[in-house]
Every structure is written in structure tokens, then in C-alpha cells.
C-alpha positions in Angstrom: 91.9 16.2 -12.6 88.5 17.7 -13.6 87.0 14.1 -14.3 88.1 13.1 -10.8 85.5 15.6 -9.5 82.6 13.2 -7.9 78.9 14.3 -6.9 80.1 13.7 -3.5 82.7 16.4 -3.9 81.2 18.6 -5.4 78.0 18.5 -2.9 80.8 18.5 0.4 82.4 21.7 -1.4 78.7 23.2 -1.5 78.3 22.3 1.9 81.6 24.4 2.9 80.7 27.1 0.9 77.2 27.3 2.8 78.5 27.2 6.2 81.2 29.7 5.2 78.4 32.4 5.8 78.1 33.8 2.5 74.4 35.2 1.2 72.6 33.0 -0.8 72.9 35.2 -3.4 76.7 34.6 -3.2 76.4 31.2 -2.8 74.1 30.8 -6.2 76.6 32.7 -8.2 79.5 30.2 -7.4 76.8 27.2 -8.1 75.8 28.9 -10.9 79.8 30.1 -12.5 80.7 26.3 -11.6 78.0 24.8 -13.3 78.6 27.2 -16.3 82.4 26.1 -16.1 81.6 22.3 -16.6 78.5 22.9 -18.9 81.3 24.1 -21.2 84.3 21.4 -19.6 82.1 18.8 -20.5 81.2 19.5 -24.0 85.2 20.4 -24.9 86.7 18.5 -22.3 85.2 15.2 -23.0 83.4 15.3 -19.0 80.6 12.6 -18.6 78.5 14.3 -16.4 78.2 17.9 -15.1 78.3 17.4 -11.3 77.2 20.7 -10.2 73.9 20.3 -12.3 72.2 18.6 -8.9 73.4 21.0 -6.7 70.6 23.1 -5.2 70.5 26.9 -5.5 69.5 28.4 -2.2 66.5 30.3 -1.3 66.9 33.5 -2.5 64.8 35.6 -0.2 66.7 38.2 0.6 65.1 41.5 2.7 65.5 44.6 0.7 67.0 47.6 2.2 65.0 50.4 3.3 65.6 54.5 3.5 65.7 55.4 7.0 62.3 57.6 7.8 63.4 61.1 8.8 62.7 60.8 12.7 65.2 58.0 12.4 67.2 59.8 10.7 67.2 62.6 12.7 68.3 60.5 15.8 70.9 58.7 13.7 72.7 62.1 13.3 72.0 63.8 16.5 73.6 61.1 18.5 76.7 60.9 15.9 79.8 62.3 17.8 83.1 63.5 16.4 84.5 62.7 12.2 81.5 60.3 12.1 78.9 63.7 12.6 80.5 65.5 9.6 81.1 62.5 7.1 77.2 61.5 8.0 76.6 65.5 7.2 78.9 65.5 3.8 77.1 62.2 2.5 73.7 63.7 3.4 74.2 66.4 2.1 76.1 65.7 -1.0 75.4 62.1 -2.0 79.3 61.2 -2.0 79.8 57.3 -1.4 82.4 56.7 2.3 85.6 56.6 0.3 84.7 60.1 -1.2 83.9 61.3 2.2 87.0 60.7 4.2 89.2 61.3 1.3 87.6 64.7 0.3 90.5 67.3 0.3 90.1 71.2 1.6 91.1 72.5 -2.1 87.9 70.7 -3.3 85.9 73.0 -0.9 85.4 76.3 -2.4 83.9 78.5 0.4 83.1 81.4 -1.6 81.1 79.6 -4.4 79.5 77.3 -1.8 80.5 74.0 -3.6 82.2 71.1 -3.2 84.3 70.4 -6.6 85.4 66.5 -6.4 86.2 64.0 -9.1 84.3 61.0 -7.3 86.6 57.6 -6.8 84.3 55.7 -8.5 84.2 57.6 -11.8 87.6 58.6 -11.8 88.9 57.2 -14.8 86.5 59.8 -16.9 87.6 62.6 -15.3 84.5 64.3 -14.6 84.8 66.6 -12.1 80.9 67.1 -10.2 79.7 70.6 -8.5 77.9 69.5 -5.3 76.5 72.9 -3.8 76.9 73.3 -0.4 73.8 73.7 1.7 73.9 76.1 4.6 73.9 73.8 7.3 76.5 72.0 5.8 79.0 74.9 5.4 78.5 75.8 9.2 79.8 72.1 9.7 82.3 72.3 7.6 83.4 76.0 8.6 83.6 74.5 12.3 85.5 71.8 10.8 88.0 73.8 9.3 88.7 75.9 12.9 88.9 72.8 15.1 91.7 71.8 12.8 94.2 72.7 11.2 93.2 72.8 7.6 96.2 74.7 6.6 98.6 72.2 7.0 96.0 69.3 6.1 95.2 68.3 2.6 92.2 66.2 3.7 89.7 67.1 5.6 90.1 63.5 7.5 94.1 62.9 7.1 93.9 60.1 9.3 90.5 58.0 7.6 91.9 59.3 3.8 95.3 57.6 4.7 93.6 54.1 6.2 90.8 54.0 3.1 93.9 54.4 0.4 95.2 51.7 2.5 92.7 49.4 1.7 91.7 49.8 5.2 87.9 50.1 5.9 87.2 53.5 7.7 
């Protein structure tokens, strides 16, 4: 029962959720949901005390991500090898988030326009197919892409990556 829920419990719960690894940012929001969740338990649920109230947030310091300088990212890409060289080539070039990359299909290439046509997974649901035009350098990758396999048969440019991501598998 909710009322059976001590300090002590809710501090050694805190204490696993810590250690567990998460950010601190994580961590706050599951502090900050649970104390939400008794802040409105205790008013309609008849709860004496909120126990999550003296539960500290951690510190949330967190280093911000920065954009790789172009030498880096020219060494980045020159050392890439194999599918990893093109889908670091498509998202540089495009903008296209990982699961667009390897699940990008040879129909949504259109060679003669120079661009890529592709309904991105995240904005599916609208339907809103986006013209990405393809830079040179680009369609020499992807042209060599295309001759190394066989893009006849294959609906995706990366068969094997399209089939683990709709998997649920991380590519």
C-alpha cells in the first residue's frame, strides 16, 4: 500500500536508481514524476506525508555536446571503412537521422534529378515526403554503391542494417 511507503524506502529506492547508472537528468525526472504522483496521492488519497519531497535532485551539470570541427571531421570520415563510409556520407550530406539512413530504399534515389525523395521515419505519420538534393560527391558514393551491389534485386540500399533497425535492433 501507498501509505506503507517510508522515508527509508523511498531514499533506498533512490539509492538503486542512482547506482543503476542513469544521468542525473533521468534520475531528477523519476524524483520529480514520483513526487508529482504523491503531491496529488496525498491530497486525494488521504497520504500524511509526501516522502519523495526530501529526496535530493542530483546535480545537473551535464556537458553539452559539441559539432565536430572540420579537421575532425575530416578524419572521422576518411578512416570510416565499408556501409559505415556511405551512411556517415548520406547523413552528412542529407541531414537524415541513422534509422533514415540504413533504411533508405534505391526507389527513393532518383539519379537523374539528383535527389533523394524519402518520407523521414520520424515524420511519417504526416506524410510529407522531403527533396534532399544530392551533392556531387555524394552521388559518386552512391553510384559506387549501387555497382558494388546489387541494387536490382535490393530494395534498400543496406538490406541487412534496414532489416535489424525495423527489428528494433540498433544498427
Amino acid at each position: 500500500f501507498l501509505h506503507e511507503i517510508s522515508p527509508a524506502i523511498a531514499e533506498e529506492y533512490a539509492t538503486h536508481l542512482w547506482r543503476s547508472g542513469i544521468s542525473p537528468r533521468t534520475y531528477n525526472g523519476f524524483i520529480k514524476f514520483l513526487r508529482g504522483m504523491f503531491k496529488v496521492l496525498q491530497t486525494r488519497g488521504g497520504l500524511v506525508n509526501n516522502v519523495w519531497e526530501d529526496i535530493p535532485s542530483q546535480n545537473n551539470n551535464t556537458e553539452g555536446r559539441r559539432n565536430l570541427t572540420p579537421e575532425e571531421l575530416t578524419k572521422v570520415c576518411s578512416k570510416a571503412e565499408g556501409d559505415l563510409r556511405y551512411w556517415l556520407a548520406i547523413g552528412l550530406y542529407t541531414g537524415l537521422r541513422l534509422g533514415d539512413v540504413v533504411t533508405l530504399r534505391w526507389a527513393e534515389l532518383d539519379f537523374n534529378a539528383h535527389v533523394i525523395r524519402r518520407i523521414p521515419n520520424k515524420t511519417k505519420s504526416k506524410g510529407k515526403a522531403i527533396t534532399f538534393p544530392l551533392h556531387p560527391v555524394l552521388e559518386a558514393m552512391l553510384q559506387e554503391l549501387r555497382e558494388a551491389t546489387d541494387a536490382e534485386q535490393a530494395v534498400c540500399l543496406f538490406p541487412m542494417d534496414a532489416t535489424r533497425h525495423q527489428n528494433g535492433q540498433s544498427s
